[in-house]
C-alpha positions as CSV (number, residue, x, y, z in Angstrom):
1,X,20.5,20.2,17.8
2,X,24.5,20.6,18.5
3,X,27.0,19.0,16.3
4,X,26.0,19.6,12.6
5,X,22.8,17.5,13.4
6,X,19.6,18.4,11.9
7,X,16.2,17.3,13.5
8,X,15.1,14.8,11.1
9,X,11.3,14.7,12.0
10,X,11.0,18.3,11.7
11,X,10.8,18.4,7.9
12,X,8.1,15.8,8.1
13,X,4.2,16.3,8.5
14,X,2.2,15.2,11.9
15,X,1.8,11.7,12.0
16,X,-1.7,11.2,10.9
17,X,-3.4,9.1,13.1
18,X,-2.0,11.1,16.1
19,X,-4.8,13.9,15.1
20,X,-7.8,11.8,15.6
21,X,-7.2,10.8,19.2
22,X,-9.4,13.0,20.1
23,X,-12.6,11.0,18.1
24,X,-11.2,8.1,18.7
25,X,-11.9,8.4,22.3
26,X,-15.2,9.5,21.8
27,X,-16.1,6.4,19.4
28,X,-14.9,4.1,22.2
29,X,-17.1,5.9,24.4
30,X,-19.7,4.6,22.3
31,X,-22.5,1.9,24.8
32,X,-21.8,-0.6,21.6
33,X,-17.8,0.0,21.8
34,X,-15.6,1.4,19.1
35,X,-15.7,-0.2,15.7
36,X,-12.6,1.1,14.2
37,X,-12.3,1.3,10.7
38,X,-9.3,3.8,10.3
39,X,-6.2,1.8,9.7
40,X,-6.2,-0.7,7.4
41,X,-4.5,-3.5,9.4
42,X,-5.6,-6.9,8.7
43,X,-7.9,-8.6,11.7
44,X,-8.2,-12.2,10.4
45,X,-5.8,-15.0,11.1
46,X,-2.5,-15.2,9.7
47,X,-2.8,-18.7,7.7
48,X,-2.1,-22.1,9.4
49,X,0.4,-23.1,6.3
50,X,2.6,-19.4,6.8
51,X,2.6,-19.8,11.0
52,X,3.9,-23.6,10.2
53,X,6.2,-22.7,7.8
54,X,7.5,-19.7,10.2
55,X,8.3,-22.0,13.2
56,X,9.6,-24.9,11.1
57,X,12.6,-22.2,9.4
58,X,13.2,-20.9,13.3
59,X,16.1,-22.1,13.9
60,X,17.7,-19.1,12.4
61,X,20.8,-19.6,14.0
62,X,22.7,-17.8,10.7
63,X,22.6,-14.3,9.4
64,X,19.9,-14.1,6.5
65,X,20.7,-13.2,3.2
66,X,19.5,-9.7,2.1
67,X,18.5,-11.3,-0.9
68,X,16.9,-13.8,0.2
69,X,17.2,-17.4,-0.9
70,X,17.3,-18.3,-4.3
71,X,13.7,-20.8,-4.0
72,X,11.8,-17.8,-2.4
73,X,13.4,-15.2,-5.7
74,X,12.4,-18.3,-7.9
75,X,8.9,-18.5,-6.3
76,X,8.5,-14.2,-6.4
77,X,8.9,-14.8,-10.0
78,X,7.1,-17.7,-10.7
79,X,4.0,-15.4,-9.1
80,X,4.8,-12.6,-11.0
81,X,4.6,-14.4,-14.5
82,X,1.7,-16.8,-13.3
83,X,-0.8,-13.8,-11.5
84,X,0.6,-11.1,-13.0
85,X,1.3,-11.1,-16.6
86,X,5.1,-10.5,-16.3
87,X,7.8,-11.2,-18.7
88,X,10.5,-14.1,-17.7
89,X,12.8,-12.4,-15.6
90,X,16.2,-13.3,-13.6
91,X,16.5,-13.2,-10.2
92,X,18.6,-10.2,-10.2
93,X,15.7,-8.5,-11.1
94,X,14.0,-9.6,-7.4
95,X,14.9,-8.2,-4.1
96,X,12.8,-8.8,-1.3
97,X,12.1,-6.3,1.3
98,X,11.4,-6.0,5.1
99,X,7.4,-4.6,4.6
100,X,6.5,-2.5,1.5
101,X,6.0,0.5,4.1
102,X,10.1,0.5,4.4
103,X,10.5,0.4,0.5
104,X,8.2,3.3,0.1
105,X,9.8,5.4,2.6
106,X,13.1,4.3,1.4
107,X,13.3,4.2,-2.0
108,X,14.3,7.7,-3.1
109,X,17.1,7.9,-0.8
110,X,18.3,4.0,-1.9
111,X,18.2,5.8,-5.6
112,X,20.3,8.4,-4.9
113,X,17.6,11.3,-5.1
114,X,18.1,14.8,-3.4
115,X,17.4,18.1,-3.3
116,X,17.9,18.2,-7.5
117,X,15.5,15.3,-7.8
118,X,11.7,15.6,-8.5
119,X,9.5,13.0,-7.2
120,X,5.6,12.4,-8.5
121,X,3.3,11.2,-6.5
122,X,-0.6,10.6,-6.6
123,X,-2.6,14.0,-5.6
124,X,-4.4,11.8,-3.7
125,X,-2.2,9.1,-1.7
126,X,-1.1,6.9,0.7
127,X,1.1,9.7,3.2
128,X,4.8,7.6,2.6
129,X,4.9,8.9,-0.9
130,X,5.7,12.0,0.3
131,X,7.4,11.3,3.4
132,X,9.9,9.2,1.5
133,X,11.3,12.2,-1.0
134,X,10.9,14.1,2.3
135,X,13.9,12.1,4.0
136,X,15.5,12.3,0.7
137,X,15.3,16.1,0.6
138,X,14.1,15.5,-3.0
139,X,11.0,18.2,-4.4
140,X,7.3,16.4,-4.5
141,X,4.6,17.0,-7.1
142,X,1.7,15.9,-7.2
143,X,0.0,14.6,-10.6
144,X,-3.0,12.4,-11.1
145,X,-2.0,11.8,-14.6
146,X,0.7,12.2,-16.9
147,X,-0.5,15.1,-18.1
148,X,-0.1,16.9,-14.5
149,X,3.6,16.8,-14.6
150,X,5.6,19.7,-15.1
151,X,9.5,19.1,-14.8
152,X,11.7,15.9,-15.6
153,X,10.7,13.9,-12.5
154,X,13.5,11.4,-11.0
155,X,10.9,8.6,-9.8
156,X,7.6,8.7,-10.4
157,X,5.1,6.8,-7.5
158,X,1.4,5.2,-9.0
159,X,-0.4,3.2,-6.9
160,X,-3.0,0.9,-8.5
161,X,-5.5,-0.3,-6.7
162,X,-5.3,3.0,-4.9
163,X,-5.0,3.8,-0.9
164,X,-7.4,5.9,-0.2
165,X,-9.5,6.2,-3.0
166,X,-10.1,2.3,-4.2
167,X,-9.3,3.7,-8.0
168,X,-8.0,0.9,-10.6
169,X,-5.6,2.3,-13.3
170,X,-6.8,0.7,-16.8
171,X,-4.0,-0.9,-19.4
172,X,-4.2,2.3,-21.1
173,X,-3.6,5.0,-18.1
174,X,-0.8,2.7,-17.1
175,X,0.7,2.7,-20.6
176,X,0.7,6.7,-20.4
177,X,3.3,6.4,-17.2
178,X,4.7,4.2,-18.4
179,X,5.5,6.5,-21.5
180,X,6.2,9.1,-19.1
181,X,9.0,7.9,-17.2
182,X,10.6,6.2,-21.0
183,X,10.7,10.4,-22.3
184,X,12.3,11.3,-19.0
185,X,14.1,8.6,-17.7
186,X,12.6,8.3,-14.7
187,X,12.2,5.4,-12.4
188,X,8.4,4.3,-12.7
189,X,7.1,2.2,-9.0
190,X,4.0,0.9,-9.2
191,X,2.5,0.5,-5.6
192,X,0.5,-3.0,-6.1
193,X,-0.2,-4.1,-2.3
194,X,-3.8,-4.2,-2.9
195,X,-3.9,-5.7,-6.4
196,X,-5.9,-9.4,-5.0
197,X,-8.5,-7.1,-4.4
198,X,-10.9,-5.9,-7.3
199,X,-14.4,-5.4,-7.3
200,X,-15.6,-3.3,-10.3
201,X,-12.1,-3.7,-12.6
202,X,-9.4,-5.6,-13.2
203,X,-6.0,-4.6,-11.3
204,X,-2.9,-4.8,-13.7
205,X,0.9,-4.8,-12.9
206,X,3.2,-2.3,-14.5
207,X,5.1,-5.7,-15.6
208,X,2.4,-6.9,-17.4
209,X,3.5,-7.4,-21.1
210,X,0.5,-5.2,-22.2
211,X,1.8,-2.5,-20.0
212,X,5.2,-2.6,-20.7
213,X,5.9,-4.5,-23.8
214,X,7.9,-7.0,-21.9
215,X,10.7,-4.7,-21.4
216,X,11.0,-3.8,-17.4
217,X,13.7,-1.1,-18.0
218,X,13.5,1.7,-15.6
219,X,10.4,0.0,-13.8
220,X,9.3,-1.7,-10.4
221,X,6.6,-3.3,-9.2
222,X,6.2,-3.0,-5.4
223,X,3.9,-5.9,-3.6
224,X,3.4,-6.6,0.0
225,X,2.0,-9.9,2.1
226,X,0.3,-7.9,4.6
227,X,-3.2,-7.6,3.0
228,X,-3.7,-10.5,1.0
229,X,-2.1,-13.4,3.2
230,X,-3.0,-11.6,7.0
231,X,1.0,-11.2,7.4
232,X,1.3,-7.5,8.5
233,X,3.2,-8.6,11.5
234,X,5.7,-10.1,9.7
235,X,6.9,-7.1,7.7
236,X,7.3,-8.6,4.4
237,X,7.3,-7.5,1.0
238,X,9.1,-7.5,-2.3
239,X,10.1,-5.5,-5.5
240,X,10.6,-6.9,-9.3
241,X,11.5,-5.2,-12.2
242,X,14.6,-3.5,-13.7
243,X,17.4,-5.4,-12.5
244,X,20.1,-2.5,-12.7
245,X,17.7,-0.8,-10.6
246,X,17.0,-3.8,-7.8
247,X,21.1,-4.6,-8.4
248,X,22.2,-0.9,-7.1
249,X,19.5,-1.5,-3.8
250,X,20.9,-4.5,-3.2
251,X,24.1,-3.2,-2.4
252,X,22.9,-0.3,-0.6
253,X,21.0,-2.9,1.7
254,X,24.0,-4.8,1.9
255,X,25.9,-1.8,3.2
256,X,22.6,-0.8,5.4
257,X,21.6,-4.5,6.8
258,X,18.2,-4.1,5.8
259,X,17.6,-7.7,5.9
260,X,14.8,-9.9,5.4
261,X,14.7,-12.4,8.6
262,X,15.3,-16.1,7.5
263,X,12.1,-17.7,9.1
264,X,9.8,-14.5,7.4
265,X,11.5,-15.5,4.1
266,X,10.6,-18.9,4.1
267,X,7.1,-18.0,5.2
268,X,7.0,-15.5,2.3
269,X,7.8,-18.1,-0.1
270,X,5.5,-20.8,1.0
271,X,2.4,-18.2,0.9
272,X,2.9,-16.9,-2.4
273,X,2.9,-20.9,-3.8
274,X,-1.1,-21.1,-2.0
275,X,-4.0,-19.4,-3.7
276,X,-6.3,-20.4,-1.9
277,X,-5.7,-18.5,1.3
278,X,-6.0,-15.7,-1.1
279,X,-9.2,-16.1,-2.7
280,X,-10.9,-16.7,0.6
281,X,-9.5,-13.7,2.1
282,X,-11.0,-11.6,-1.1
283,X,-14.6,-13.7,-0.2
284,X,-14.2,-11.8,3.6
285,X,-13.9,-8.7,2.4
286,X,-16.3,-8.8,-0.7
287,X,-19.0,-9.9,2.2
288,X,-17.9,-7.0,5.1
289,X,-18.2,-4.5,1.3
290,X,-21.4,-6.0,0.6
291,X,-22.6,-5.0,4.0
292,X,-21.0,-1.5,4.9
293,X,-21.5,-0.1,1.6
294,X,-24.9,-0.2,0.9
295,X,-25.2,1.2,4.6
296,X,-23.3,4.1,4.0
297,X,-25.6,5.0,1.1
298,X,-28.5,4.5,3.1
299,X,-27.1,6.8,5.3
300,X,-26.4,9.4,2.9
301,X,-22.5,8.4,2.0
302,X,-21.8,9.0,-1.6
303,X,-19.0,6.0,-2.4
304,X,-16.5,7.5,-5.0
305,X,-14.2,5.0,-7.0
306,X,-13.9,2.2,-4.9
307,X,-13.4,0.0,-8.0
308,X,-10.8,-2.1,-5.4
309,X,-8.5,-2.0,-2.4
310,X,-10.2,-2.8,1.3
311,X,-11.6,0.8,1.6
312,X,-14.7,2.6,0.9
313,X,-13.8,6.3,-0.1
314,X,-17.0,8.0,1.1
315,X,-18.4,11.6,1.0
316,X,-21.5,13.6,2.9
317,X,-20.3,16.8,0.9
318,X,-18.8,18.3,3.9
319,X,-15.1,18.4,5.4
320,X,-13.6,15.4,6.7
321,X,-13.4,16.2,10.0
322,X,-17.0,16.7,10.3
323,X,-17.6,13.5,9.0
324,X,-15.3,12.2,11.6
325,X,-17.0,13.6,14.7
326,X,-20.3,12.6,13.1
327,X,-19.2,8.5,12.8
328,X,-17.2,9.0,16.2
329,X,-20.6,9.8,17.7
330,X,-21.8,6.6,16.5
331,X,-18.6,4.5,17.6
332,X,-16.9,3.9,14.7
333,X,-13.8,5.4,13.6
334,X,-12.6,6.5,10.0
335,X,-9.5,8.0,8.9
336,X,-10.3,11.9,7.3
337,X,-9.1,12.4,3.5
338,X,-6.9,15.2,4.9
339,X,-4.5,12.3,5.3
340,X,-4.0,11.7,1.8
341,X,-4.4,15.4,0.1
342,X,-2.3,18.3,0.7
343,X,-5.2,20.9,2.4
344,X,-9.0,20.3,3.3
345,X,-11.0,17.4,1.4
346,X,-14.6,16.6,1.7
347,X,-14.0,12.6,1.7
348,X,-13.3,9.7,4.8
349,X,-11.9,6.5,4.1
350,X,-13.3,3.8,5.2
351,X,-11.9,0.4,5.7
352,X,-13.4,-3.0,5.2
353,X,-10.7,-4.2,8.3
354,X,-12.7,-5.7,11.0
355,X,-14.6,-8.7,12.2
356,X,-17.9,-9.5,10.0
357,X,-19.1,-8.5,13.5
358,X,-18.2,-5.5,13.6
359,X,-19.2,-4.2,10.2
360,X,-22.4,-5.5,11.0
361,X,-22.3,-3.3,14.2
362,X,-21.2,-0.2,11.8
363,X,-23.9,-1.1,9.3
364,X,-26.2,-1.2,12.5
365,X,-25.5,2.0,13.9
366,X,-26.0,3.8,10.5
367,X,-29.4,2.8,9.6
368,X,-30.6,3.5,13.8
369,X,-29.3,6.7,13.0
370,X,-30.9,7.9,9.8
C-alpha cells in the first residue's frame, strides 16, 4: 500500500474457519443435514429476564459510559467475591468490555506492548492469543507451564477451563503463574469465559484468595456472558483485577470509544444477579456431553482432558484433517486442532453447541457407522 501504510492482515494467519469450507460443504451434503459442531456459538435462547431487561434500558438516547454504570461495576464485583473467591475490590479495579474476543485481541496493544515485548501464550490455544501480540507487533511464545518460558515475558495469557482442550488448571499450577509474572513483572490474564462449566474439576479464578493471596497486583481476570447466559450476540464481557492496570485501559478506551452500549450493560448486570439461568444452561450441556462422548468412544475417539469448557478434545491417532473429512462424510462438522497449535496435531475439537437434537443425530451417525 502507498502512503506509509502497511497491510495489517498480512502479518496475521488465515482465518481459521475459512479452511474448512471445503468439509463443511460436504457435511451439509449429508441426506440427514449438517450437524455442525465447529464453532462454539451458543444455540439456546438468550434468557427471558436479559431480553426484558435489554428492551426496558432501550431508550439509549445518551452516550454510554465506557465504564459502565456504577450498579453494573458493583454487581461485576459482588459476582466475583460471591462465585469466585475474590478479594473486596473497588470499582476501579472493573472495566467492562464490548465481548471478551475484543479484550483478547486488544489487550497487548491497550498495555503498550511492541516489538520489545514478549507475550506467553498456551501451546495449545484459543487462535486471539496470538493474533493479539500479532497487531501489537510484540514476539509470542508459547509455554504450557511456567517452566516453558524463556525470557522476561510482558503479559502472560492462561486460559482455564481451556479452548480447545477442556483442561482445568489446579490451585497449585495457577499459583506457579502466578509466581511467574510476580519474578518478572509481567501482566498475568486469566482467560475464564468457560469457568460455569466443569465436569471432572473444579475451575478457579486467578482472584481467588488461594491463588493470589488477596493481592490482585499485576493480574486480570477476563470473563465473558456469551457461554454461560446465551448472550453472544450481545458482545459483552468484563475484566477485574489490578486497578492500575484496568485504570490505564480505561483511558485508552476513553480515547478509542470502545464502549459498552447502555441497554447491553444493563442486561449484563441483571444476568450476573440470576443463577439460575446458569445452572440450567450447565444441565444442557452436561446432557448433550453425556450423549456425544460416550459415542465418540464407541466410535473409536480417544477424549483427552476435557475436565471442562463446552468441547470434547478428541483423537483417532491420525491428523486433523483426516479426521475432518472422515466426520464431514458423516455430516457433522468439527474444527481441526491445527487451529490451536502452531503446525500439524492429531486432535479435533468438538463442541457440545447444538440442539439436544442434533447431538443425538451426531451420536446417531457414529454408532451406524462403526
Amino acid at each position: 500500500m502507498g502512503g506509509g501504510r502497511r497491510v495489517v492482515s498480512a502479518g496475521l494467519p488465515t482465518f481459521p474457519w475459512d479452511t474448512i469450507e471445503a468439509a463443511k460443504e460436504r457435511a451439509a451434503a449429508h441426506p440427514g443435514g449438517l450437524v455442525d459442531l465447529s464453532v462454539g456459538t451458543p444455540v439456546d435462547p438468550t434468557p427471558r429476564i436479559v431480553r426484558d431487561a435489554l428492551a426496558e434500558a432501550s431508550n439509549a438516547h445518551g452516550y454510554p459510559q465506557v465504564w459502565g454504570t456504577p450498579a453494573l461495576r458493583q454487581v461485576i464485583l459482588d459476582h466475583m467475591t460471591r462465585r469466585w473467591g475474590a478479594p473486596a475490590l473497588d470499582e476501579r479495579s472493573v472495566l467492562p468490555v464490548i465481548g471478551s474476543k475484543e479484550l483478547v485481541a486488544w489487550l497487548p496493544t491497550q498495555l503498550g506492548l511492541g516489538p520489545d515485548s514478549l507475550v506467553v501464550i498456551p501451546a495449545c490455544a484459543y487462535p486471539t492469543y496470538r493474533v493479539g501480540a500479532l497487531l501489537a507487533g510484540a514476539r509470542v511464545q508459547e509455554a504450557e507451564s511456567p517452566d516453558d518460558v524463556d525470557g522476561v515475558p510482558s503479559l502472560i495469557w492462561i486460559n482455564s477451563p481451556s479452548n480447545p482442550t477442556g483442561r482445568i488448571l489446579s490451585v497449585g499450577q495457577m499459583r506457579e503463574w502466578v509466581d511467574l509474572a510476580r519474578r518478572s513483572g509481567a501482566v498475568l490474564a486469566s482467560d475464564e469465559c468457560y469457568g460455569e462449566f466443569a465436569w471432572e474439576a473444579e475451575p478457579v479464578s486467578v482472584l481467588d484468595t488461594r491463588v493470589c493471596d488477596g493481592d490482585v497486583t499485576g493480574l486480570l481476570a477476563c470473563l465473558s456472558m456469551s457461554k454461560r447466559s446465551n448472550m453472544a450476540g450481545y458482545r459483552a464481557g468484563f475484566v477485574v483485577g489490578d486497578p492500575a492496570i484496568t485504570s490505564e485501559m480505561l483511558t485508552v478506551r476513553k480515547h478509542s470509544g470502545m464502549m459498552m452500549p447502555a441497554p447491553v450493560a444493563e442486561a449484563m448486570r441483571v444476568a450476573l444477579q440470576d443463577p439460575g439461568h446458569v445452572a440450567e444452561q450447565r444441565e444442557r450441556y452436561r446432557r448433550r456431553r453425556e450423549v456425544l462422548r460416550p459415542a465418540l468412544e464407541r466410535a473409536g475417539f480417544r477424549i483427552d482432558h476435557s475436565e471442562g469448557s463446552i468441547y470434547l478434545w478428541a483423537t483417532r491417532g491420525e491428523d486433523c484433517r483426516r479426521t475432518l473429512d472422515a466426520l464431514a462424510e458423516l455430516g457433522i462438522l468439527c474444527s481441526p486442532g491445527d487451529f490451536y497449535v502452531e503446525g500439524s496435531s492429531d486432535h479435533v475439537r468438538i463442541g457440545l453447541t447444538a440442539s439436544d437434537e442434533q447431538i443425538r443425530a451426531a451420536a446417531q451417525r457414529l454408532d451406524a457407522a462403526h
